[in-house]
C-alpha positions in Angstrom: -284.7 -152.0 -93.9 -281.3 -150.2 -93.4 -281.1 -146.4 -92.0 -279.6 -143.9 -94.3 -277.3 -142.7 -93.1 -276.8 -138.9 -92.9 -273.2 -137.0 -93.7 -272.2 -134.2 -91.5 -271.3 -130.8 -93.4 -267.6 -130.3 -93.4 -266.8 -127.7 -90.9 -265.7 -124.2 -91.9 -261.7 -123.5 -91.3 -260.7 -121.9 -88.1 -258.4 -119.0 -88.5 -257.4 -117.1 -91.3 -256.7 -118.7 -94.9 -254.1 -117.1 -97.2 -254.8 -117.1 -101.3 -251.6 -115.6 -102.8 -251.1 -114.8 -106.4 -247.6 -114.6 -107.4 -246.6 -110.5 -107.7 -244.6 -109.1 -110.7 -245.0 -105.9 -109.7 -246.2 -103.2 -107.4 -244.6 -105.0 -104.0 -242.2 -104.9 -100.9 -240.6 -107.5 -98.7 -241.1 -106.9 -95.2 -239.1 -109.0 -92.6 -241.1 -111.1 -90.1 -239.1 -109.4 -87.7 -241.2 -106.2 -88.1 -244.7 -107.8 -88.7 -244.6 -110.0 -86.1 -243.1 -108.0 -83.1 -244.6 -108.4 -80.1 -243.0 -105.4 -78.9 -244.7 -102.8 -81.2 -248.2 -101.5 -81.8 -250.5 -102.4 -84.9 -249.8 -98.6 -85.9 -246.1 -98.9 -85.3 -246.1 -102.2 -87.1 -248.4 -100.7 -90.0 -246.2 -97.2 -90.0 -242.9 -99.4 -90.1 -244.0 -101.2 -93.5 -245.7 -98.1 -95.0 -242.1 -96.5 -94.6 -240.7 -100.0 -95.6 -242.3 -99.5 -99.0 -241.4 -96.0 -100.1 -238.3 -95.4 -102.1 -235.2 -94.0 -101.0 -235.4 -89.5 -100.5 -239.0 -89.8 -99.9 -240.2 -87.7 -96.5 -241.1 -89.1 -93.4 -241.5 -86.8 -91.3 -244.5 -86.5 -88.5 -246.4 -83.6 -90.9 -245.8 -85.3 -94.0 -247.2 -88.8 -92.9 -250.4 -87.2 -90.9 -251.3 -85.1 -94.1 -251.6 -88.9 -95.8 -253.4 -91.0 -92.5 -256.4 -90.3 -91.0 -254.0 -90.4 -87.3 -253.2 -87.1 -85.7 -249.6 -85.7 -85.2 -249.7 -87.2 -81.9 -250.0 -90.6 -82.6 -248.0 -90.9 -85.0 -245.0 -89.5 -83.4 -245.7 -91.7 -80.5 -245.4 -94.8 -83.2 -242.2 -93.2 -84.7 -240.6 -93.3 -81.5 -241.4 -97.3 -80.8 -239.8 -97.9 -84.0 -236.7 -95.6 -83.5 -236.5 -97.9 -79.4 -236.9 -101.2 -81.3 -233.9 -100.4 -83.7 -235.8 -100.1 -87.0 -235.6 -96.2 -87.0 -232.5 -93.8 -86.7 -233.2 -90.2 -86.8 -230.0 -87.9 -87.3 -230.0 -84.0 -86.9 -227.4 -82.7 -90.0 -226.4 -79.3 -90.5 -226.5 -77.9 -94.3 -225.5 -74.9 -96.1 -227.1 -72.0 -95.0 -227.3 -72.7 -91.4 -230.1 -74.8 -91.5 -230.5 -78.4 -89.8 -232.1 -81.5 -91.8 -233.7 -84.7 -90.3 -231.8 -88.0 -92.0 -234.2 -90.5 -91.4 -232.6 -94.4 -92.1 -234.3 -97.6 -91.6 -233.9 -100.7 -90.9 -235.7 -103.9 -92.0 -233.3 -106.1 -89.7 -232.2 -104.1 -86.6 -230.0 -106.8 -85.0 -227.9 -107.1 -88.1 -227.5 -103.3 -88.7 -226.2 -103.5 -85.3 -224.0 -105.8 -85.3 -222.1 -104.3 -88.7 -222.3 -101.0 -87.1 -220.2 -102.7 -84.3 -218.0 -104.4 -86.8 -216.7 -100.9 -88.4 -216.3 -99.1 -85.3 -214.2 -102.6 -84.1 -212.0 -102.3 -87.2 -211.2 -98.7 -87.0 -207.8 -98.2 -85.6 -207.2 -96.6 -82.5 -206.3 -92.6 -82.6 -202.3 -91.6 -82.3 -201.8 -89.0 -79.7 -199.9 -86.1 -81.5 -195.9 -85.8 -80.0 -195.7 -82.9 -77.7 -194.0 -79.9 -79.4 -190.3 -79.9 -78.2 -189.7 -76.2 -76.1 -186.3 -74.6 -76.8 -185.4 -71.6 -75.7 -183.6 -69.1 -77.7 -182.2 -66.1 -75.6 -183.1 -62.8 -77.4 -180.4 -59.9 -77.8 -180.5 -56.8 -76.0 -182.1 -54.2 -78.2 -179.3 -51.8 -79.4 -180.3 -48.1 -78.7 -179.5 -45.3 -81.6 -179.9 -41.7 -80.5 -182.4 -40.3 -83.3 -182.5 -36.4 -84.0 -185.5 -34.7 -82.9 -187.3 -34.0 -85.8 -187.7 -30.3 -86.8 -191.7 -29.6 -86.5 -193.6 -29.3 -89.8 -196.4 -27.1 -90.5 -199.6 -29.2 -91.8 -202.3 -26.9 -93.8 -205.9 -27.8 -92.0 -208.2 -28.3 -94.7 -211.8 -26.4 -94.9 -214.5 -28.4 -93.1 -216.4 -29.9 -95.9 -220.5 -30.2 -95.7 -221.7 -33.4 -94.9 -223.6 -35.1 -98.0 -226.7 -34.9 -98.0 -229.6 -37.3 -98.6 -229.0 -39.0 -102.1 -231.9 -38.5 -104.4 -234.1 -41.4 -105.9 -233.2 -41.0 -109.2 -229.2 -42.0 -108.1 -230.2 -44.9 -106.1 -231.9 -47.5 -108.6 -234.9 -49.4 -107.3 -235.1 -47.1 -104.1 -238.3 -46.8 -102.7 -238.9 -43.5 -101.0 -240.4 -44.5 -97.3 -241.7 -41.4 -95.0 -240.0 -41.0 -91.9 -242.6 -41.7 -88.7 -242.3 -37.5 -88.1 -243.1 -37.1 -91.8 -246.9 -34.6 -92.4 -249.0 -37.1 -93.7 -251.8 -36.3 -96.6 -254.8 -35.8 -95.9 -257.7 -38.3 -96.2 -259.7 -38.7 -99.2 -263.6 -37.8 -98.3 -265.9 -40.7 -99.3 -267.8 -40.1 -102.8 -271.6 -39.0 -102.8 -273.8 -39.0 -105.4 -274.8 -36.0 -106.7 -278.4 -37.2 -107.2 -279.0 -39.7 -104.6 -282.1 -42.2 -105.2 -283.1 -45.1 -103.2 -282.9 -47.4 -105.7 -279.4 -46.2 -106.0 -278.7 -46.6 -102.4 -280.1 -50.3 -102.8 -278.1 -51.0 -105.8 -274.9 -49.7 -103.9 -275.8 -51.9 -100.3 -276.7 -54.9 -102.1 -272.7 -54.4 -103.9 -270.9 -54.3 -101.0 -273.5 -57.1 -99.4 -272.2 -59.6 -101.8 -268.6 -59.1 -101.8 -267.7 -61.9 -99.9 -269.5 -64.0 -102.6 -266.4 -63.1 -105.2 -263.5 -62.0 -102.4 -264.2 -63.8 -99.1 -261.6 -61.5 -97.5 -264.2 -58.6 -97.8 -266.6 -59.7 -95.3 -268.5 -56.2 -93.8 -270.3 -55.5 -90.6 -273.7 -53.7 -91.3 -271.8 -50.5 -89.9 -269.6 -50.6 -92.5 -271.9 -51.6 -95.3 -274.1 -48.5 -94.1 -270.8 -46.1 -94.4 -269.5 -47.1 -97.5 -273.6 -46.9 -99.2 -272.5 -43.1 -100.4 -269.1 -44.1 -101.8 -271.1 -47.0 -104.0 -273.6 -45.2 -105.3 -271.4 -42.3 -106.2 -269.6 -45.0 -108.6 -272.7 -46.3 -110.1 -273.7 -42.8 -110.6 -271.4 -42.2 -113.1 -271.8 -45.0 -115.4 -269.8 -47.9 -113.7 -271.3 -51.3 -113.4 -271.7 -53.6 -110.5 -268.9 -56.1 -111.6 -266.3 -53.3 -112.3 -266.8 -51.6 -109.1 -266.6 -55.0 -107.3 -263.4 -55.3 -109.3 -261.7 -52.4 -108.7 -262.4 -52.1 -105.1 -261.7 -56.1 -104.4 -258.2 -56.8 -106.6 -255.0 -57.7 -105.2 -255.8 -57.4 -101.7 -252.5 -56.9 -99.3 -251.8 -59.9 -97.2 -252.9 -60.3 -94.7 -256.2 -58.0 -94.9 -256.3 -56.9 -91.4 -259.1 -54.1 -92.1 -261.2 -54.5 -95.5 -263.9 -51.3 -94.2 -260.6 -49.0 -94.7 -259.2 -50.1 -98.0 -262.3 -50.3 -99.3 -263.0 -46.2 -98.3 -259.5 -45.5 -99.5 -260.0 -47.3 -102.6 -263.7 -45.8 -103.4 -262.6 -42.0 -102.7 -258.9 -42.5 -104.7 -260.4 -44.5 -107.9 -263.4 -42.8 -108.5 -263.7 -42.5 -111.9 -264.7 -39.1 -113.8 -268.1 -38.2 -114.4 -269.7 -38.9 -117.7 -269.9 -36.1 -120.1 -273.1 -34.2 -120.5 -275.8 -35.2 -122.8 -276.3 -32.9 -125.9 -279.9 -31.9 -126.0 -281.7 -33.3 -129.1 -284.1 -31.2 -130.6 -287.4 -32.7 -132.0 -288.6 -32.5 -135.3 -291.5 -30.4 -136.4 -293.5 -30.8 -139.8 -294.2 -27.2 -141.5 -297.7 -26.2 -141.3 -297.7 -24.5 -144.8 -295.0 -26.9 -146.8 -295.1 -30.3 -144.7 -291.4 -30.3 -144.2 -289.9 -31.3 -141.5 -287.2 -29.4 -139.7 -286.1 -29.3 -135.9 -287.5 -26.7 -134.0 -288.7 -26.6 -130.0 -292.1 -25.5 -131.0 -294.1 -26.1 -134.3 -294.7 -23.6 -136.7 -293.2 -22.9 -139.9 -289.5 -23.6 -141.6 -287.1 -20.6 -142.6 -288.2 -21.1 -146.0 -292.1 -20.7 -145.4 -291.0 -17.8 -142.6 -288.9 -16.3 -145.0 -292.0 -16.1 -147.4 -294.2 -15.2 -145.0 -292.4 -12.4 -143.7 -291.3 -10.8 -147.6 -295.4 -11.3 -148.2 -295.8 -9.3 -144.7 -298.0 -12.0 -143.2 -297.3 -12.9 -139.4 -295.0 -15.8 -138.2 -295.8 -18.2 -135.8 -292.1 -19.0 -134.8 -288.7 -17.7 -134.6 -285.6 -20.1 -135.0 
């Protein structure tokens, strides 16, 4: 009886295997000359055809390609520079208007023959033409010729009066002036920080919970627990009269200058120069009462009687129990 015999699997290719579709769109050539040097890095090699595939105007420029790749600054600088050695990168300083000098960045996807047709046009350029020297003749020059002149008679000139200097031109002349005091200039005096005119704790906590949480809405306004403890007063003064959490936080917190060097200070100048008014008295209500002898009601402090029923009470001469 015969052996079976027993294929071998086919073995697995070595290397890599390619499976291209054919592109219509969304695709750049790169030269061979660039992917295969052996003279670059991967990251030089990988920078060259990512700058290969953008269009023309678009920037290259160290900052601009590390805010896209994951590689630092220093990398890819380091990779810019193999590429500008190799021939595929020429960076140009240009000055524009203004004063200001631009990076031209041009590349190359086949060094060797931008070279050679940057050699070609320098080749065909002529050569320069030294200017002719200017020819030097010399013209003698005549003798002045000396005319006796009268002295002239002296003339009395009337001196004007001195006239004032001008002084300072006023704001109103000068439109869009902005009036700035000079460094020797008094300076007004500080605000004093708010208090509440009937402090409670739960006040005070409303108040250092406020300025606790400011950073929540305006990061700028983070405190120290000094601060938060010295600005407590000014706080409560606001909620005292009527203001609510979210308006103080508001007022005290909008359009911070920039930068915010010192937020404990603006938020003291701000507390003692926006305080708003207090809130008007409350009119006293007065109750009402029901008559003891009628049953009508009428407002009065104290129970008792209405005028009507007093009125009565008093023609009948019977006592009355209140006067209003």
């Amino acid at each position: 009886m015969d052996t079976q015999q027993v294929s071998a699997p086919p073995r697995a290719p070595s290397g890599v295997v390619h499976i291209n579709i054919r592109l219509t769109d969304g695709y750049t050539i790169i030269s061979n000359r660039l992917s295969q040097h052996r003279g670059l890095s991967l990251l030089a090699i990988g920078l060259g055809t990512h700058i290969q595939s953008l269009p023309d105007g678009w920037r290259v420029g160290i900052k601009a390609l590390a805010a896209i790749f994951p590689e630092s600054e220093v990398r890819i600088a380091a990779a810019l520079r193999e590429l500008e050695r190799h021939g595929f990168l020429r960076r140009t300083r240009e000055n524009v208007r203004g004063g200001k000098l631009v990076t031209s960045t041009v590349f190359y996807n086949h060094p060797d023959a931008a070279a050679r047709g940057r050699g070609r046009e320098r080749a065909a350029m002529p050569a320069p033409v030294p200017a002719p020297e200017p020819v030097r003749v010399t013209v003698p020059v005549p003798e002045p010729v000396r005319v006796p002149v009268p002295e002239p008679e002296p003339v009395r000139v009337p001196v004007p009066e001195p006239v004032p200097a001008p002084g300072p031109v006023p704001a109103a002349v000068l439109p869009g002036a902005r009036l700035v005091p000079t460094p020797t200039a008094p300076r007004k005096p500080r605000l004093p920080l708010p208090v509440p005119q009937q402090p409670t704790e739960a006040l005070y906590a409303a108040a250092a919970d406020l300025l606790a949480g400011l950073p929540r809405a305006a990061p700028g306004f983070l405190l120290s627990e000094e601060d938060v403890r010295g600005l407590v007063p000014g706080v409560a003064a606001w909620l005292e009269r009527g203001a609510r959490p979210d308006a103080v936080r508001a007022a005290i917190t909008e359009d911070p200058p920039v930068p915010l060097r010192h937020p404990a200070k603006l938020l003291r100048h701000r507390l003692a120069a926006l305080l708003p008014s207090p809130l008007p008295a409350a009119v006293p209500v007065v109750p009402l009462q029901n008559c003891d002898d009628c049953d009508r009601a009428f407002r009065s402090s104290v129970p008792g009687c209405c005028r009507s029923c007093r009125d009565a009470r008093a023609d009948a001469g019977e006592p009355c129990l209140i006067s209003a």
